[in-house]
N, C-alpha and C positions, 0 to 999 in steps of 0.2 A: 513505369514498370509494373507489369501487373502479374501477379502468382494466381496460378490458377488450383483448385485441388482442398483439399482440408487441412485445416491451421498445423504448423507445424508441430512437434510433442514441446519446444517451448516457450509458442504462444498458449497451447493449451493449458500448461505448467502454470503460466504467468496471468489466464484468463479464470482460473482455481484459486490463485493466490489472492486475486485480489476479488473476488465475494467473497472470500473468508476474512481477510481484512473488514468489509463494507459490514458484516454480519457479526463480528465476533467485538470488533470493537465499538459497537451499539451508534456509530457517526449517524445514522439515519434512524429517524423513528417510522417505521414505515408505515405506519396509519397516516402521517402526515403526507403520500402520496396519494391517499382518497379521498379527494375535495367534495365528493359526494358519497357517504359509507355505502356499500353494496349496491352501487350503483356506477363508478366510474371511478378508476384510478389511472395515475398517472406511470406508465413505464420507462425507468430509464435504462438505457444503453452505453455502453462504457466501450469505447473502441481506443484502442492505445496503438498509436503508429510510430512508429521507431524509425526517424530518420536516419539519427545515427548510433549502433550499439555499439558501445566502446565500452563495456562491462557496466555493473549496477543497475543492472536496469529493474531490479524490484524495488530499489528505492525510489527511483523518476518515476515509475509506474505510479508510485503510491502518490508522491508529489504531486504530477498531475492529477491523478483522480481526487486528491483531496481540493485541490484549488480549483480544480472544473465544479466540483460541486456548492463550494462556496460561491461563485461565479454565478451558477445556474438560476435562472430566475423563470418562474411559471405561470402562466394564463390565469385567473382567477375564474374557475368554474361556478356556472352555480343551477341548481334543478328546480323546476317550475313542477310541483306534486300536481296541480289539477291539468296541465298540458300534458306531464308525464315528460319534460323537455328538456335537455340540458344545453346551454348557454355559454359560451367560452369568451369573458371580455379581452379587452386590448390592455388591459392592466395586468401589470405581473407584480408580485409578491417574490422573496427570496424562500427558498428552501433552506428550514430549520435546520444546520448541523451543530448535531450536539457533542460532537468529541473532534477534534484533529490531529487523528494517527502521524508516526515518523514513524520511518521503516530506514533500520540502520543494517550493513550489511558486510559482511567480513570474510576474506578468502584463508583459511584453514591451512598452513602446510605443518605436516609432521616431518620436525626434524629430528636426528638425531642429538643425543646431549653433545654439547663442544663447550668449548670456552666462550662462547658469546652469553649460551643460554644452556639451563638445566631443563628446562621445561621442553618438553617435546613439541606441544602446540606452538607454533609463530600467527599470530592474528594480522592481518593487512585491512586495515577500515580501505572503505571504499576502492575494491579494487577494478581495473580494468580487465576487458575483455580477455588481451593475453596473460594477464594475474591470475584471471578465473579459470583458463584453458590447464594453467601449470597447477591450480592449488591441489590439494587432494582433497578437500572439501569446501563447503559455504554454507554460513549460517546465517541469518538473518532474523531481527526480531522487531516488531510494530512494538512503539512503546504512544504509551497517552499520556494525558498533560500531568497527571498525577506519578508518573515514573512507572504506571504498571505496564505490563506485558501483555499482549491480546493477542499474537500470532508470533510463532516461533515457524522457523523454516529451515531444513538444515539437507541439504543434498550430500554425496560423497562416498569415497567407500570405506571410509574408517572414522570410529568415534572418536566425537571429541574430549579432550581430559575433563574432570570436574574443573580443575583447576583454572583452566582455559576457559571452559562455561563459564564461569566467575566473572574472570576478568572480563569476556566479552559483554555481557548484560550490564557487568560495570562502566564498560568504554561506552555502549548503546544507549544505556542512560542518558550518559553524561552531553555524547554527541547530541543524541534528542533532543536537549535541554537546551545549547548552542543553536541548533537549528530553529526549535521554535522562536528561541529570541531574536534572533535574523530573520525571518519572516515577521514575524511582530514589527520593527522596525520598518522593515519596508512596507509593512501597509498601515 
């Protein structure tokens, strides 16, 4: 299946979100893509295909781009000053990352108070696509290995409570903290 035409407003959304992930949470030192300084750097390309969206997809986005980059391994360049020549061997090194973001993500509805709940916000971790169609908003935050915060993302047309803020950075944390150790263990 091929689309033809310029990326949709939420691939474009999701191709924003994640350089500011790449940039904000410091995961790359980007001097370490100039194997020769003003001479030749190394560019990379983040292409994120979505087989299937069935909501979340800023967290998988992140997912993958964190784990393709740990993954990614590079040529060893090297420049000949009196040729004036650069050299690309068959040896490849990994690429330095120095942080590994989690992007946790949560569907927003304002209720009314009842008997379940005082609180107006209701937070949904991880929701799917038809979660995300009904929420009336989504927030999402990149947390590092330290518990801090480096991208917040919040779509919708109504704010969320302090209170609700809270607790969700609480719940993101926490999830973040589960998630790295699950990855931890499996590699």
């Amino acid at each position: 299946n091929i689309k033809l035409g310029p990326p949709s407003a939420t691939a474009q959304e999701l191709s924003t979100f994640l350089k500011d992930v790449v940039h904000a949470s410091g995961c790359l030192n980007l001097t370490d893509l100039c194997p020769v300084p003003n001479r030749v750097a190394w560019v990379l390309y983040i292409d994120v295909v979505c087989l299937d969206h069935d909501g979340n997809l800023r967290d998988a986005a992140i997912a993958a781009l964190i784990a393709a980059l740990n993954s990614l391994r590079l040529p060893q360049v090297t420049f000949d000053e009196e040729l004036e020549q650069i050299s690309v061997s068959k040896s490849k090194s990994k690429l330095k990352i120095l942080c590994n973001p989690v992007c946790c993500s949560y569907s927003v509805f304002h209720l009314e108070s009842s008997e379940i709940t005082s609180e107006e916000n209701t937070l949904l971790a991880d929701p799917t696509y038809a979660e995300e169609e009904v929420a009336n908003s989504e927030i999402s935050f990149v947390i590092l290995e330290k518990g801090e915060i480096c991208v917040t993302h919040q779509t919708g047309d109504r704010p969320i409570s302090q209170t609700s803020m809270q607790l969700a950075i609480a719940l993101a944390t926490s999830q973040a903290a589960h998630i790295r150790k699950a990855l931890k263990d499996l590699l």
